[in-house]
C-alpha positions in Angstrom: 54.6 56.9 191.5 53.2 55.2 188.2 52.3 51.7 189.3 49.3 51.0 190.4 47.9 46.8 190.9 46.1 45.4 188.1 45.7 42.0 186.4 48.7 41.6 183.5 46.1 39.9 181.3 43.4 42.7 182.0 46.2 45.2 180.9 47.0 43.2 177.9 43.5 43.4 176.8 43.6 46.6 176.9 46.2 46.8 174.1 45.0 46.5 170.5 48.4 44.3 169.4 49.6 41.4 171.7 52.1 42.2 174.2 53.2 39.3 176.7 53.2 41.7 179.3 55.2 38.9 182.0 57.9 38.3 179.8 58.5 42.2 179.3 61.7 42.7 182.1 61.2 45.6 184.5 63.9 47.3 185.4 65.3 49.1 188.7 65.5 52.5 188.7 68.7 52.3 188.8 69.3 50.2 185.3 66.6 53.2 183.8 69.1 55.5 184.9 72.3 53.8 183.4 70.3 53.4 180.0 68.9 56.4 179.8 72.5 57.7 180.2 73.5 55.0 177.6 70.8 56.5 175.3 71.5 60.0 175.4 75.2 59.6 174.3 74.0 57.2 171.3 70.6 57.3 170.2 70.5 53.4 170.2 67.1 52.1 169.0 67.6 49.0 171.0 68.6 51.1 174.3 65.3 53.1 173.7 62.9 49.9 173.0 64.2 48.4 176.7 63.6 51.9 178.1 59.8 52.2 176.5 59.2 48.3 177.2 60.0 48.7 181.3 57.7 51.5 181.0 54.9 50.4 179.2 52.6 48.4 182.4 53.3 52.0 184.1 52.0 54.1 181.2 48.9 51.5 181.0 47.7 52.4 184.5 48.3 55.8 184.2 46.0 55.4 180.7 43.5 53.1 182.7 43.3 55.7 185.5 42.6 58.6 182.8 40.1 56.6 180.9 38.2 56.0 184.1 37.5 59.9 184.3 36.9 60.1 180.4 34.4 57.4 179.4 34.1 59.0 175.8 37.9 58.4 174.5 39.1 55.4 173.2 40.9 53.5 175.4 43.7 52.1 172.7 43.8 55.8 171.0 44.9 56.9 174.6 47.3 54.1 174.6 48.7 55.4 171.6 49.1 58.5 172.6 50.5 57.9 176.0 53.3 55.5 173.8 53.9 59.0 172.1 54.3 61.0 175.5 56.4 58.3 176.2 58.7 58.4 173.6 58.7 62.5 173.5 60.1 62.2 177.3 62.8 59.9 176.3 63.9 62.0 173.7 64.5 65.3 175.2 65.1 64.0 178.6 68.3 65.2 180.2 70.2 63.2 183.1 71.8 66.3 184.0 68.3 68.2 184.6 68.0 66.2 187.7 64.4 65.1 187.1 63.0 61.8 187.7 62.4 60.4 184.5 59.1 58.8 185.8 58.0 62.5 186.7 58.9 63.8 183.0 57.4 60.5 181.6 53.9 62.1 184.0 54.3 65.7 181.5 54.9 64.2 178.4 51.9 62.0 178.6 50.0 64.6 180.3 50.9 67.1 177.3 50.1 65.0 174.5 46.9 63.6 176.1 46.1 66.9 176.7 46.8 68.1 173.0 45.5 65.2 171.9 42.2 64.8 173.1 41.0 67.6 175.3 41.8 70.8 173.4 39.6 68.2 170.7 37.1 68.1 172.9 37.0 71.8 173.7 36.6 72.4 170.1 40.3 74.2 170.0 40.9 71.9 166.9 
């Protein structure tokens, strides 16, 4: 799973724009499900901005928990790049793979953080 506790206001902190973090609506797994259906027939923007908005608390802890184990990167640059994962996952995810999208949401962020910073900090870039 994603979640994890932490204070809404901590997590907003954490973000280098404003986000009211309460009034953002969570969905069931089973509305995700129905829109990401929704999304991949149509490509609508708003579909994908609910999607990435019930997401976003669960991609903060996962960027919180990262950033715990890597002092040395910036903790809104790894915001930034998990928003990217994010968005990756919900464009080439696939109902019909049978994958929880929470689990592909895990790779994508794991990919680009991975791209991002650590082949950076092994000098591969």
């Amino acid at each position: 799973s994603l979640t994890n506790e932490c204070d809404e206001e901590e997590l907003e902190k954490i973000l280098d724009y404003h986000v009211d973090l309460k009034k953002i609506k969570k969905l069931s797994n089973n509305e995700v499900n129905l829109l990401l259906k929704i999304y991949e027939e149509n490509k609508d923007k708003f579909i994908a901005e609910k999607i990435i908005n019930s997401k976003l608390k669960e991609v903060l802890y996962l960027c919180i928990n990262y950033h715990t184990l890597h002092k040395s990167v910036d903790i809104q640059d790894l915001v930034q790049v998990a928003n990217l994962g994010l968005i990756e996952a919900l464009n080439h995810y696939k109902s019909s793979a049978n994958i929880k999208f929470d689990d592909y949401i895990l790779f994508w962020i794991r990919e680009k953080i991975i791209e991002e910073f650590e082949e950076k900090e092994n000098g591969k870039r």
